[in-house]
Backbone bond lengths (Angstrom), bond angles and torsions (degrees), N, CA, C in turn:
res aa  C-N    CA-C-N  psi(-1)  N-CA   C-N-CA  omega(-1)  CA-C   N-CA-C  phi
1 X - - - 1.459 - - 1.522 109.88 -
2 X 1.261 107.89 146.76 1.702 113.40 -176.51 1.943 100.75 -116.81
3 X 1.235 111.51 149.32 1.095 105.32 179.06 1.689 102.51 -130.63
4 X 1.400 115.51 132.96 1.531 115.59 176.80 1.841 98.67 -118.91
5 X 1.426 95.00 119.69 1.738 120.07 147.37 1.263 122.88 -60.04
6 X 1.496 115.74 103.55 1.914 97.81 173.75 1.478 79.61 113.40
7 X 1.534 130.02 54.14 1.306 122.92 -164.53 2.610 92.21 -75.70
8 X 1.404 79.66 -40.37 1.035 80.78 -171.77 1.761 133.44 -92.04
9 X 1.410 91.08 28.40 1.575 92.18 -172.24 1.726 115.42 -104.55
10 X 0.891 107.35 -149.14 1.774 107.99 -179.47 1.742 127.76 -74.13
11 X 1.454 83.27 -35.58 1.427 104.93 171.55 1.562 117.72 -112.74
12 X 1.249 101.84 -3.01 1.770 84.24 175.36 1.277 98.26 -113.14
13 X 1.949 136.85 -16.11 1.296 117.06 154.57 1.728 136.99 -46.18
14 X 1.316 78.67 -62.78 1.947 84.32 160.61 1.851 123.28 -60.88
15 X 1.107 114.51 -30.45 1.484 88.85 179.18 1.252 114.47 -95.54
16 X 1.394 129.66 -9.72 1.884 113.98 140.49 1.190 123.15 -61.93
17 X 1.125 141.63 -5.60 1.171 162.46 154.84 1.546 105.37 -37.46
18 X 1.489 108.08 -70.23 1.312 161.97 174.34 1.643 102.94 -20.43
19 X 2.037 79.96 -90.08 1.475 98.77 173.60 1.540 129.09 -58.90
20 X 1.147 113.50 -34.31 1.384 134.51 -169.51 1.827 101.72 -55.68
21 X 1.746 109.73 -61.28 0.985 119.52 161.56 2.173 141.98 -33.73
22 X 1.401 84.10 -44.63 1.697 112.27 163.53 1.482 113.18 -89.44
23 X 1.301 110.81 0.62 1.953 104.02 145.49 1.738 88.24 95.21
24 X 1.172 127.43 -8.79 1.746 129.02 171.09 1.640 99.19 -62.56
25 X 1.560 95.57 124.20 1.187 106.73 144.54 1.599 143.09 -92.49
26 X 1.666 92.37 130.75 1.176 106.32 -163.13 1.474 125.61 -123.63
27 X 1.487 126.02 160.59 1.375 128.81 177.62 1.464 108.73 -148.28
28 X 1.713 100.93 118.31 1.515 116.98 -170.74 1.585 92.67 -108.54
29 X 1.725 91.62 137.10 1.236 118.40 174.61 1.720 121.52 -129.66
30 X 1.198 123.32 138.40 1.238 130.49 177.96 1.702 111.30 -165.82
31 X 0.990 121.04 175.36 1.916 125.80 -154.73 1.789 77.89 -74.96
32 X 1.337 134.88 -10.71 1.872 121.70 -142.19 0.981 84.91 -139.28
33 X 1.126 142.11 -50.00 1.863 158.24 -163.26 2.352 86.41 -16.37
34 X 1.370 95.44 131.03 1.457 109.31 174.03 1.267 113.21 -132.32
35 X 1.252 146.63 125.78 1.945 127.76 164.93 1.658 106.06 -44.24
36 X 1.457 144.18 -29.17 1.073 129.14 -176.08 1.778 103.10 -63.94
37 X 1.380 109.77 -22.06 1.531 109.65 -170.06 1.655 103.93 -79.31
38 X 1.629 115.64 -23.68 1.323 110.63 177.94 1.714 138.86 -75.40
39 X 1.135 109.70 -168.77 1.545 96.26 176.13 2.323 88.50 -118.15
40 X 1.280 88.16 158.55 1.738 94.28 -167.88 2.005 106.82 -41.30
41 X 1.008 113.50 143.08 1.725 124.92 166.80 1.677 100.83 88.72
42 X 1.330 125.33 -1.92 1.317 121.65 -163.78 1.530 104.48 -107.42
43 X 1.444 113.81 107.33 1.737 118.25 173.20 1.169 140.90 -72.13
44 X 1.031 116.73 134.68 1.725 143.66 -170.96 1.501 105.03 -55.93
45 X 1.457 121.81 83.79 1.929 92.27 162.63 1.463 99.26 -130.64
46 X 1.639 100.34 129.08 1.430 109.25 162.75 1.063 132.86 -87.54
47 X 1.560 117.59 118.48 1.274 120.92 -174.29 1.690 117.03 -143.19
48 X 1.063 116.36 164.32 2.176 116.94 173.54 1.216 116.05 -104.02
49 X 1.303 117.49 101.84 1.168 138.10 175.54 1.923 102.61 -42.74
50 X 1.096 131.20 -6.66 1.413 137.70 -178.39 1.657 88.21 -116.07
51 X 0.795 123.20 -12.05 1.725 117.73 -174.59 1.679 124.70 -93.20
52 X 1.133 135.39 29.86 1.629 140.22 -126.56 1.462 106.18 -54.48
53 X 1.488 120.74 -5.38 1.314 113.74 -158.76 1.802 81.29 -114.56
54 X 0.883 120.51 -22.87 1.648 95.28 169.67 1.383 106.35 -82.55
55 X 1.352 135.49 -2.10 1.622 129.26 -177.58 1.590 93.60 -84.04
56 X 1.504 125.14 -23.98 1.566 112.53 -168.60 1.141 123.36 -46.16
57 X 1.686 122.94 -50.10 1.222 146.47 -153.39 1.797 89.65 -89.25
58 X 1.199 125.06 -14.14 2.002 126.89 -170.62 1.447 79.88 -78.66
59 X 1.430 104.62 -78.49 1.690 121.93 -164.04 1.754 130.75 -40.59
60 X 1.763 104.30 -28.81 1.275 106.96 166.51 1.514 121.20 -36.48
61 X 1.411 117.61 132.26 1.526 107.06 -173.62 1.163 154.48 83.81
62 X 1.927 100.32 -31.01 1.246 108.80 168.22 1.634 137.68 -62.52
63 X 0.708 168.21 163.36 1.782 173.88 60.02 1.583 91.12 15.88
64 X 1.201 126.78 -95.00 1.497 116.95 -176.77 1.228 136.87 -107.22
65 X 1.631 136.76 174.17 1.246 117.11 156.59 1.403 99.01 -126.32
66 X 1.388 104.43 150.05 1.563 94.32 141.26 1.698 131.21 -108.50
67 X 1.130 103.11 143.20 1.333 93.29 -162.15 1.819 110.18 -118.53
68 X 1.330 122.15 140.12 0.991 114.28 175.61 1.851 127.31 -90.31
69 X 1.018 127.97 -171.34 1.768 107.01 -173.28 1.588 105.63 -117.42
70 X 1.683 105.38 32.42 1.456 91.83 177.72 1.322 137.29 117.06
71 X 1.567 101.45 -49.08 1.833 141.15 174.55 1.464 76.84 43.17
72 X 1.697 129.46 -141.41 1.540 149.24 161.61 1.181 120.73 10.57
73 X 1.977 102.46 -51.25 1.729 105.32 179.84 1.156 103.56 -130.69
74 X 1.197 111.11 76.05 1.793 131.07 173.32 1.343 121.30 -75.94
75 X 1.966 88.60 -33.42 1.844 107.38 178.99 0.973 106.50 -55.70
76 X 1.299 129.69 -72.56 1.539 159.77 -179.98 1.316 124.52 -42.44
77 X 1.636 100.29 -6.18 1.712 104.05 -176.27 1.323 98.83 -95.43
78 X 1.683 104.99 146.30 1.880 97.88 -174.27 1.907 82.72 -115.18
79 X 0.956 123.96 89.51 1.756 127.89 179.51 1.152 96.64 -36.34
80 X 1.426 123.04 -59.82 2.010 123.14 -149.12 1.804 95.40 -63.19
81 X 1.534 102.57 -34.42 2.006 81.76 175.35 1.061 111.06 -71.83
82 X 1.426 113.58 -56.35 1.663 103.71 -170.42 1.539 129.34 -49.44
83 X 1.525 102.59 -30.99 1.604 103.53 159.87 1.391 113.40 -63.99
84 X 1.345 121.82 -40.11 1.564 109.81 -171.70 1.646 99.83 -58.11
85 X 1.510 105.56 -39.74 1.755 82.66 -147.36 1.785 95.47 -89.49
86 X 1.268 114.64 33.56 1.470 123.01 157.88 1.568 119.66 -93.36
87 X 1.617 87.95 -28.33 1.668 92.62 -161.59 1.770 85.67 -94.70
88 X 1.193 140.40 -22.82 1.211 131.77 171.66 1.955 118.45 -66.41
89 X 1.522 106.33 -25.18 1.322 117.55 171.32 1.391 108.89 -91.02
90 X 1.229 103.63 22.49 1.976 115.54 172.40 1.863 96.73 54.44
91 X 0.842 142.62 34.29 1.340 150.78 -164.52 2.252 92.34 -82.08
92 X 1.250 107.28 127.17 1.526 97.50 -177.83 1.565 128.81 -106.80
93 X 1.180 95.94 4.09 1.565 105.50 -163.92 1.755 92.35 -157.41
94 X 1.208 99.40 147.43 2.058 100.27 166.88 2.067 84.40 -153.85
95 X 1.374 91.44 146.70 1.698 112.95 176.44 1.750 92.39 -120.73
96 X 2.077 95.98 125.10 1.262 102.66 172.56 1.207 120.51 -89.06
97 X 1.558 139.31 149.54 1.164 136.30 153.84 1.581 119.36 -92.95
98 X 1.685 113.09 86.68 1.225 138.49 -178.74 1.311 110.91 -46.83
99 X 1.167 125.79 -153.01 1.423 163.73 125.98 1.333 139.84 -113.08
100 X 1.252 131.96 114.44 1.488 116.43 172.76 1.227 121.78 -28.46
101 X 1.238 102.47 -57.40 1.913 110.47 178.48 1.363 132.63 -27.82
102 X 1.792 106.57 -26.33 1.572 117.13 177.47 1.274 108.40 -39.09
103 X 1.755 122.13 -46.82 0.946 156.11 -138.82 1.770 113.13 -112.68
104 X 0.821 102.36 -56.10 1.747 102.14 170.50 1.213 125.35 -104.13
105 X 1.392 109.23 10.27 1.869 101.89 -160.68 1.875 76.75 -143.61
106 X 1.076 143.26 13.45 1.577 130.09 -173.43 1.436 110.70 -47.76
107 X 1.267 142.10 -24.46 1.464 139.67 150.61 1.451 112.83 -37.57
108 X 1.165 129.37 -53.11 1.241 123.50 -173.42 1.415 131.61 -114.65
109 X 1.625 88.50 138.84 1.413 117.35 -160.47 1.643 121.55 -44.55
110 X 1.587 100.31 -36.29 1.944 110.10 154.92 0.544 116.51 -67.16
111 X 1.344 146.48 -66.30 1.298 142.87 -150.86 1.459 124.45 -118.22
112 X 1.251 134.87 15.48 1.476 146.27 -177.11 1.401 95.75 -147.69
113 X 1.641 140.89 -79.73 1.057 123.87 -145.57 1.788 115.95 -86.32
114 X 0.850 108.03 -30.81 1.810 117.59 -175.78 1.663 92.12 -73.14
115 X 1.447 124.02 -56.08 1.607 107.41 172.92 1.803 122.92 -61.62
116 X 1.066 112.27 -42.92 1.683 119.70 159.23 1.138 110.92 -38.70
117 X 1.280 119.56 -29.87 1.791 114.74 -173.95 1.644 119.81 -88.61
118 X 1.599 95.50 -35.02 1.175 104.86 154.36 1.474 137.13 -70.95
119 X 1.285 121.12 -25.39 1.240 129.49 -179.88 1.901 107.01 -68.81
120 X 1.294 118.43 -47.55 1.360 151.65 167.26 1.442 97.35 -27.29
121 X 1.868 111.76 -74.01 1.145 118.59 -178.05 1.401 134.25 -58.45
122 X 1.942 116.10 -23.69 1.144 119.94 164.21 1.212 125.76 -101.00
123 X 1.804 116.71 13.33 1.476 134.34 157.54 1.503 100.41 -75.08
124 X 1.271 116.60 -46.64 1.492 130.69 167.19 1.441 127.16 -36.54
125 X 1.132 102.40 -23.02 1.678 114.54 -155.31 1.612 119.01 -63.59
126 X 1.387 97.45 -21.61 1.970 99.01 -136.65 1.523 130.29 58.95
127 X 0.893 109.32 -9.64 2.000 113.12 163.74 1.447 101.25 -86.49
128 X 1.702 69.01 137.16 1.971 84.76 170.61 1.692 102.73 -53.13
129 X 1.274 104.14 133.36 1.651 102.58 160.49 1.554 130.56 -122.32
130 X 1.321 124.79 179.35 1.522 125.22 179.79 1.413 90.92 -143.20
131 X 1.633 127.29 134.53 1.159 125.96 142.77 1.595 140.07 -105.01
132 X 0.917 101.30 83.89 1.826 104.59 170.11 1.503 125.85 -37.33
133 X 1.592 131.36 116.06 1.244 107.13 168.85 1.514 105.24 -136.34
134 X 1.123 113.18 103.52 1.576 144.42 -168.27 1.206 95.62 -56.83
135 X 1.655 147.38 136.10 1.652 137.43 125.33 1.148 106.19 -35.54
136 X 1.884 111.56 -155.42 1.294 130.01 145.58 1.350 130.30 -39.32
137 X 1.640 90.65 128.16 1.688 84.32 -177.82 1.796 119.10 -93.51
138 X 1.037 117.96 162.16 1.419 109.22 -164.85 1.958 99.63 -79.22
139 X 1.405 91.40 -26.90 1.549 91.55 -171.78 1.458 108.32 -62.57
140 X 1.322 117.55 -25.18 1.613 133.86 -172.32 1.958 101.01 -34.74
141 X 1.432 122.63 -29.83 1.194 146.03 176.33 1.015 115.86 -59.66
142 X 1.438 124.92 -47.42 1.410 116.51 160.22 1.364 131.24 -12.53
143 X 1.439 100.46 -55.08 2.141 109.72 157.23 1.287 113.44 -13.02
144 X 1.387 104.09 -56.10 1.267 101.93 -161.96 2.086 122.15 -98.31
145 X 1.688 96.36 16.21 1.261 98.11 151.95 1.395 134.99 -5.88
146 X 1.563 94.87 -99.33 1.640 112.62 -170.03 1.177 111.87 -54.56
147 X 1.528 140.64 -53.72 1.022 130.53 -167.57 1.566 128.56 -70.84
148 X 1.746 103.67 -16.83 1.061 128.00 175.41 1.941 107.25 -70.22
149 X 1.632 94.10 -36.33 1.658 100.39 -176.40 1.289 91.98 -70.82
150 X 1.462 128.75 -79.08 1.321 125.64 -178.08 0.991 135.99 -38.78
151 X 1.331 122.45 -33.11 1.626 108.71 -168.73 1.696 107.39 -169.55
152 X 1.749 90.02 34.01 1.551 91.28 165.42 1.391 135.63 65.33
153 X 1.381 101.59 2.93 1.647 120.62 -170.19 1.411 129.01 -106.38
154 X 1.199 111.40 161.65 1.479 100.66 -165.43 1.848 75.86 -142.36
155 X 1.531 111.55 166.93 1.245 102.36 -160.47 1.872 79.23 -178.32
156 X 1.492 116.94 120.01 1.695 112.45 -172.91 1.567 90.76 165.67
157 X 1.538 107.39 138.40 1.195 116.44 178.98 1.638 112.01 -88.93
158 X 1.377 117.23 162.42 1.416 132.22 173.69 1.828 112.36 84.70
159 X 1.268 117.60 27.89 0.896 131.71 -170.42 1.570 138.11 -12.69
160 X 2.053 80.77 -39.54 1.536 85.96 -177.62 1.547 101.29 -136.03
161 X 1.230 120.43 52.25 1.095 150.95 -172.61 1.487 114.60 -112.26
162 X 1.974 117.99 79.38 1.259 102.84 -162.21 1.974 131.52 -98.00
163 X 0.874 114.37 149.40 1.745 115.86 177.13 1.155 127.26 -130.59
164 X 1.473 119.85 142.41 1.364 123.98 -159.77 1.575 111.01 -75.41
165 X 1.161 130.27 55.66 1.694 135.34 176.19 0.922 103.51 -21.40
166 X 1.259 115.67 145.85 1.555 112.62 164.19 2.067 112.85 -125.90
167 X 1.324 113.66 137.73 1.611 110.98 164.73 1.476 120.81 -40.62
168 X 0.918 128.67 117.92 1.916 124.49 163.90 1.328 90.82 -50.14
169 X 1.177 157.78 -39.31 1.652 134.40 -138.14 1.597 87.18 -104.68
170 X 1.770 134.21 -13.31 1.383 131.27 -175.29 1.747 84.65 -80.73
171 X 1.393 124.52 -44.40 1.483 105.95 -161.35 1.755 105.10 -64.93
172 X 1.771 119.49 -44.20 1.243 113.70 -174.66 1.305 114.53 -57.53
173 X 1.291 104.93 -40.60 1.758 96.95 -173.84 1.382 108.67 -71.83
174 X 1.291 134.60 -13.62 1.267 119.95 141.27 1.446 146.52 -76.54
175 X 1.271 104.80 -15.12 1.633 130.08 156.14 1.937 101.09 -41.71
176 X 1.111 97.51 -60.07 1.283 125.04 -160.94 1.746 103.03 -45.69
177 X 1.078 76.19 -66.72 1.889 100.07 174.57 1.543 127.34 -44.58
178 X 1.463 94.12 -44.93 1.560 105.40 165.40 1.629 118.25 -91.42
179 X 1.417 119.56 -18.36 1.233 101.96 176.74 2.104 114.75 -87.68
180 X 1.610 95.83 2.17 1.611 105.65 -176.97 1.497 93.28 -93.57
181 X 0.853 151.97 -16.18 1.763 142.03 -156.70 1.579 89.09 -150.78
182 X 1.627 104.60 143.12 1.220 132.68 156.50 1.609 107.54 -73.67
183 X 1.219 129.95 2.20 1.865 120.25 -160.95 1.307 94.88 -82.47
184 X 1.525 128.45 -26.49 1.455 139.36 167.19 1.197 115.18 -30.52
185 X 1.517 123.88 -59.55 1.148 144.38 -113.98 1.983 85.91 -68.47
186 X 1.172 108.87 140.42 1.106 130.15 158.66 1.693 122.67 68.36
187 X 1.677 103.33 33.34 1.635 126.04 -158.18 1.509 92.61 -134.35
188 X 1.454 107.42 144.23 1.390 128.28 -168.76 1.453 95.04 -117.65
189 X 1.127 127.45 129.48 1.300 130.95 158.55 1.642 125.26 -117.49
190 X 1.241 122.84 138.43 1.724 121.39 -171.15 1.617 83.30 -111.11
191 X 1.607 96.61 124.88 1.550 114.31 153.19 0.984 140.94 -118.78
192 X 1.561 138.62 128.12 1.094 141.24 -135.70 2.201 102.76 -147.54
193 X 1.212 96.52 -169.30 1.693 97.32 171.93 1.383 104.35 -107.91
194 X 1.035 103.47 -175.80 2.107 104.05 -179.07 1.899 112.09 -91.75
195 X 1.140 101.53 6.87 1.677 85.85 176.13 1.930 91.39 -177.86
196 X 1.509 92.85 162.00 1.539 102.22 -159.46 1.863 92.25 -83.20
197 X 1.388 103.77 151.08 1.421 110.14 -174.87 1.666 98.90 -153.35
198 X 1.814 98.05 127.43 1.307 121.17 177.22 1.273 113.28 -73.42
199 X 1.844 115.78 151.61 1.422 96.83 175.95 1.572 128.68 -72.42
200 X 1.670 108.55 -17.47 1.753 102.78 156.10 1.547 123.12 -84.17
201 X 1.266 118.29 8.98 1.019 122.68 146.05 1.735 129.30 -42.43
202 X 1.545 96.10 -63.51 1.520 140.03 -174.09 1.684 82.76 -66.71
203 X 0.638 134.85 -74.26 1.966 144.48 -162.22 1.583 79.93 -49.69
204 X 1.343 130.54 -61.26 0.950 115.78 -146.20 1.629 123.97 -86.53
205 X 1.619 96.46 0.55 1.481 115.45 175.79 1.413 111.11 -103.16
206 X 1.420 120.55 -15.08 1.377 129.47 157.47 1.946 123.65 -38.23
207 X 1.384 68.65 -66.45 1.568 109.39 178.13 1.499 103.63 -41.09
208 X 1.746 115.70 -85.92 1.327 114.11 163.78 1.393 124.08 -44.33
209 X 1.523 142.61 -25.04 1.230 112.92 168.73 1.566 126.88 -94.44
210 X 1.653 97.42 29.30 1.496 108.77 -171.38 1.627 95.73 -118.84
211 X 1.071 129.61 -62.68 1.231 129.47 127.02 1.779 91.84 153.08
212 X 1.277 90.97 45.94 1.528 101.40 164.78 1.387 116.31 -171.79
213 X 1.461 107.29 -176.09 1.395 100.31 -165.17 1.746 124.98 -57.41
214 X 1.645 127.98 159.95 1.081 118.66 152.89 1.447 123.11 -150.30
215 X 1.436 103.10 101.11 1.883 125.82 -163.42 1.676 92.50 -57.31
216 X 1.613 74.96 140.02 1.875 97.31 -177.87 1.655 97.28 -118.77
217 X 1.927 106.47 116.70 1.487 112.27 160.28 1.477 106.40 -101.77
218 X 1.439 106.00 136.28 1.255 111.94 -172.61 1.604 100.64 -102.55
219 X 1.406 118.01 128.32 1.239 132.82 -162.65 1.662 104.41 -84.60
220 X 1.293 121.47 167.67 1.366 108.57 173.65 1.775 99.52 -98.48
221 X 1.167 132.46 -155.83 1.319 143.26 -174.97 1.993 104.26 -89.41
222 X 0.848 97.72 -47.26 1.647 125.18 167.66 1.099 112.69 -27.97
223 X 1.905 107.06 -75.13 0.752 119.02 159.24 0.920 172.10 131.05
224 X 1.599 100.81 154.34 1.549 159.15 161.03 1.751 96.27 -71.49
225 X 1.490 106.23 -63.48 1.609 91.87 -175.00 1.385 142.77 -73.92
226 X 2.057 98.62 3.12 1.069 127.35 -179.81 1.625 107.18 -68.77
227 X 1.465 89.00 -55.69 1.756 110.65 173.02 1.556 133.18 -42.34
228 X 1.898 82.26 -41.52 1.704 94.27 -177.46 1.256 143.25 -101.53
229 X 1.847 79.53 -2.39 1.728 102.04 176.32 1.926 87.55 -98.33
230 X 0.468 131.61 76.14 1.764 151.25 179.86 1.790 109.38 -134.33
231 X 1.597 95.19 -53.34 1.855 104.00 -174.96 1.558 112.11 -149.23
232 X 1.523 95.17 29.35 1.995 94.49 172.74 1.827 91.19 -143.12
233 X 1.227 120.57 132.17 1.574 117.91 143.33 1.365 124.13 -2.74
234 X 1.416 135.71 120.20 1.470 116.47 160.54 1.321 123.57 -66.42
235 X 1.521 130.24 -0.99 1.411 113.70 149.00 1.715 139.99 -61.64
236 X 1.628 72.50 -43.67 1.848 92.18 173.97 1.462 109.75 -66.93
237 X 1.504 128.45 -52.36 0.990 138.90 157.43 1.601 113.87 -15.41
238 X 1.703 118.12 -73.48 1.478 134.81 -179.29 1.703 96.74 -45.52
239 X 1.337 112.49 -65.40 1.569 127.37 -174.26 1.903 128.62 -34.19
240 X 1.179 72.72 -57.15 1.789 108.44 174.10 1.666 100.37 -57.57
241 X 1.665 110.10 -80.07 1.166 113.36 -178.78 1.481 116.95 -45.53
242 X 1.178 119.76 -35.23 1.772 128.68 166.30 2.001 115.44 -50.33
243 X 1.103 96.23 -26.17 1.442 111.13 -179.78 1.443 116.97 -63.48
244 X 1.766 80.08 -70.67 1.701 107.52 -169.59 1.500 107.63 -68.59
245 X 1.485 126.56 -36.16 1.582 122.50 166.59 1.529 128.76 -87.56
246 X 0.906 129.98 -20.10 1.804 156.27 142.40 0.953 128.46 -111.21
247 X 1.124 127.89 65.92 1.876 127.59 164.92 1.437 102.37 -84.94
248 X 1.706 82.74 133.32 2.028 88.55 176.52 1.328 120.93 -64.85
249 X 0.946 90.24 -157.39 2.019 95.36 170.20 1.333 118.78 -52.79
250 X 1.615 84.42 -56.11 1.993 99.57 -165.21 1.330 109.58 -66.93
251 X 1.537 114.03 -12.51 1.960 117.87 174.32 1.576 92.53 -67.30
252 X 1.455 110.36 -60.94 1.564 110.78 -168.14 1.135 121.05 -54.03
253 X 1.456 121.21 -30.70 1.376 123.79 178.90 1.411 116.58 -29.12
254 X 1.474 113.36 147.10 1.359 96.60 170.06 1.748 94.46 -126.16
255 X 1.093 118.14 125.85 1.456 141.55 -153.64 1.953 89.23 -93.61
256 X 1.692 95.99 127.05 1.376 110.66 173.26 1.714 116.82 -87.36
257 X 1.589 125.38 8.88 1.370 120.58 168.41 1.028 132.26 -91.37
258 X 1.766 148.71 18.26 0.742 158.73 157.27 1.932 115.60 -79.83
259 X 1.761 87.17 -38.83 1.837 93.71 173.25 1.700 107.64 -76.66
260 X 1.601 107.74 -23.63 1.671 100.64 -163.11 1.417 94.30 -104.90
261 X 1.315 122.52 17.04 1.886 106.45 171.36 1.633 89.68 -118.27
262 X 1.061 123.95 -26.33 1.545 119.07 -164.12 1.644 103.92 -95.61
263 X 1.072 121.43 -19.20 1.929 125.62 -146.63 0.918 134.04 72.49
264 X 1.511 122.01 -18.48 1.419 143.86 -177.52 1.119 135.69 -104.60
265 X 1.605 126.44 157.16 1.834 93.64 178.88 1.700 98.34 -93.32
266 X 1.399 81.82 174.40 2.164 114.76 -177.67 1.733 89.98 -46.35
267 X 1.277 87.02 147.64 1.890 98.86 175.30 1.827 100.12 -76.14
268 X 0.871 96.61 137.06 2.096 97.41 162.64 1.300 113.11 -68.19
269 X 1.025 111.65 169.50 1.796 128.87 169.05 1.498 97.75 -73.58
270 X 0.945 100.13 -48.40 1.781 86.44 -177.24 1.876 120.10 -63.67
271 X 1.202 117.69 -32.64 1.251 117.48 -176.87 1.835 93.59 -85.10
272 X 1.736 121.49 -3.34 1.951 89.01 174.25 1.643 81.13 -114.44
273 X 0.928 117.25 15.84 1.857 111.80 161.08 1.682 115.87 -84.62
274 X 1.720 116.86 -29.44 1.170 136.45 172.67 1.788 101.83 -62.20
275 X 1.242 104.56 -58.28 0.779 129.90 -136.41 2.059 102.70 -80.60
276 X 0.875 98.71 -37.68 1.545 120.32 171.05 1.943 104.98 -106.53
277 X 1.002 127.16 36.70 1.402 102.23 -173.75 1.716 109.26 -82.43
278 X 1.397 108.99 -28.91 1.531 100.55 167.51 0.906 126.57 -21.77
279 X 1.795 118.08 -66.34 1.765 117.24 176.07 1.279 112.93 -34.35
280 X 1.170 138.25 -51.31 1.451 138.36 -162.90 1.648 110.58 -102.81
281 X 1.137 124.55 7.25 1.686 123.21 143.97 1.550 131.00 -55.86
């Protein structure tokens, strides 16, 4: 049995999806997790990923988890329990969902050091592990839903400032991969999309998979952080914006493990803009 944390998020919907499909049995858990949210044979357990003693009774049995690092309540996650009460459900393997940031952003407290601590703790573990550390996600766009429904707009600073997005369904299907084989065991991989993409880029692939226009206002720095300190931390806020207007090298990189674990290359923004265009109708 495989168990995914984050039953209900971007990346842990799709990769039960995933598994479910390849005949793995599985049990998705999250504080909301419902069977109407699943696909048929796949079980319901509710549990708080900040809670380790309600994960005990998830983890009984399993072979793996995958586990996510928190996203929102990253603070609040104490890793060393939640690994224990994996390794007490004889659980043998767990795949992390990192951050790039471990790695390019280690100054900061969002995005480098609170995930570093976690990563540490499930290097710590004695379970075989895998660490994932995703860039930008393409879904991150979603933001820009409503205004896109309403009034066709796209509205985001750094305009022409580009980054390699990546699909949530490229990270599960690599989730997937590492939580089926031990050959993982103890390999970090950075995942990314196959080529750097501006945010009027993104507006402008909207647009085409809607099949009309979608006007790009380019925000100043100001603000953008006016906007975003609304429903993010002003650290994360500072951090983030550091990304999206100066990303170093290693942001730009465009990372070759998504083509060499899958066979294929990274999905584009445009094919999970196709691909999701409902949201933004």
């Amino acid at each position: 049995m495989i168990v995914v944390t984050g039953a209900t998020g971007n990346v842990g919907r799709s990769l039960i999806r995933v598994l479910a499909a390849a005949g793995e049995r599985v049990t998705a858990t999250s504080r909301s997790v419902s069977p109407a949210d699943l696909p048929d044979g796949v079980a319901a357990r509710r549990a708080d990923l900040t809670d380790a003693s309600s994960l005990r009774p998830v983890f009984d049995g399993a072979e793996a988890v995958f586990l996510q690092n928190g996203g929102p309540t990253s603070l609040l996650l104490r890793t060393g329990e939640v690994l224990e009460a994996a390794a007490a459900g004889r659980v043998k393997r767990v795949v992390l969902l990192s951050s790039q940031g471990v790695a390019t952003r280690p100054e900061s407290e969002s995005h480098g050091k609170v995930a570093h601590a976690i990563e540490e703790a499930v290097r710590a573990s004695g379970l075989e592990w895998t660490i994932l550390r995703p860039g930008g996600f393409a879904s991150n766009t979603y933001a820009w839903a409503e205004p896109v429904r309403t009034a066709r707009t796209v509205a985001a600073p750094f305009g022409d400032v580009g980054l390699p997005v990546i699909d949530p369904d490229d990270i599960a299907e690599v989730a997937a991969v590492a939580l089926r084989s031990a050959e993982h065991a103890g390999l970090v991989y950075e995942l990314t999309g196959p080529a750097l993409i501006t945010p009027r880029q993104q507006a402008e692939a909207l647009g085409a998979a809607l099949g009309e226009p979608v006007r790009f206002v380019e925000q100043s720095r100001a603000e953008a952080r006016a906007v975003m300190t609304r429903f993010m931390p002003e650290p994360v806020v500072d951090t983030t914006l550091s990304i999206l207007g100066e990303p170093t090298e290693a942001e730009r990189r465009i990372s070759p493990d998504v083509e060499r674990l899958l066979g294929r290359p990274a999905r584009s923004y445009a094919e999970w803009a196709r691909r999701n265009a409902g949201a933004f109708r």
